[in-house]
C-alpha positions in Angstrom: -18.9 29.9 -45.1 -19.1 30.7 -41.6 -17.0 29.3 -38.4 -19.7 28.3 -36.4 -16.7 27.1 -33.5 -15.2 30.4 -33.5 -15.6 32.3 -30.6 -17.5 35.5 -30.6 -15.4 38.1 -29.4 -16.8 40.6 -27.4 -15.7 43.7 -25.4 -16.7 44.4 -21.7 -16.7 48.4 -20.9 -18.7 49.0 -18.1 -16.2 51.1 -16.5 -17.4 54.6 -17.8 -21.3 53.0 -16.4 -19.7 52.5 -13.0 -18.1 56.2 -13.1 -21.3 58.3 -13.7 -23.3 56.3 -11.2 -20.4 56.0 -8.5 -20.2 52.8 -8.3 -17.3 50.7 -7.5 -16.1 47.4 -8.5 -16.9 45.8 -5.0 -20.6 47.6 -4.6 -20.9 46.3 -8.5 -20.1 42.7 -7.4 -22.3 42.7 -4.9 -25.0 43.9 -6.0 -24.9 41.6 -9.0 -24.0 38.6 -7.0 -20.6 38.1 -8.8 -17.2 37.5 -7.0 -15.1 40.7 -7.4 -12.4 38.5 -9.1 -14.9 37.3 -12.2 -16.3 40.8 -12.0 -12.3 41.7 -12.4 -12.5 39.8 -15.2 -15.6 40.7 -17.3 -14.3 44.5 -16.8 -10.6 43.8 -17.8 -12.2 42.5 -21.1 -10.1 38.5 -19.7 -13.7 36.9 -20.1 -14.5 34.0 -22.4 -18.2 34.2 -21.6 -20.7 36.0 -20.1 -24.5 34.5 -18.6 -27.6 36.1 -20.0 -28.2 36.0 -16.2 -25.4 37.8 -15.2 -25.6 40.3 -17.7 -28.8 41.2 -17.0 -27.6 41.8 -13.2 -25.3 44.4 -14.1 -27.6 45.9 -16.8 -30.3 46.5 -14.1 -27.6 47.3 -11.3 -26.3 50.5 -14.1 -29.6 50.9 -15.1 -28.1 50.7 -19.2 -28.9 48.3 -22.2 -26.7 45.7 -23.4 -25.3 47.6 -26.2 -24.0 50.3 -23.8 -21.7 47.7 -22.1 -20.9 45.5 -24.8 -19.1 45.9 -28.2 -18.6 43.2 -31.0 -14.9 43.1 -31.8 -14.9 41.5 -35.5 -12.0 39.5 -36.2 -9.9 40.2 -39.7 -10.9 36.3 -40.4 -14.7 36.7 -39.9 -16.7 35.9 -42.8 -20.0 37.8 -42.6 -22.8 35.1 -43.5 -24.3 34.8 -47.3 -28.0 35.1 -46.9 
């Protein structure tokens, strides 16, 4: 049976993306309208949750997909759903 309450963990590494494009943390928060200290967060892998919205602002600002930024981090408890 699946946890639908758990929380899906997810890993933020956007770091590498910032790098190759020479971007910096503040230029990133800017330009994705996000204070530097939640940007801070997102990139420190400290965030709880992430708007579609938001994400999309970054993805567009690094010009990458989702799944370049963003890892699923499976917990040993997960239980994979029974189709």
């Amino acid at each position: 049976m699946v946890n639908n309450n758990a929380l899906v963990k997810l890993s933020y590494y956007f770091g590498k993306d910032m790098a190759k494009r020479k971007k910096g943390l503040t230029e990133l928060a800017n330009e994705v309208d996000i204070t530097l200290a939640n940007l801070s967060i997102l990139k420190n892998n400290k965030a709880k949750a992430i708007r579609l919205s938001t994400l999309d602002s970054i993805c567009k600002a690094l010009d990458c997909q989702p799944g370049e930024i963003i890892e699923y981090v499976a917990d040993d408890g997960d239980e994979t759903p029974s189709e």
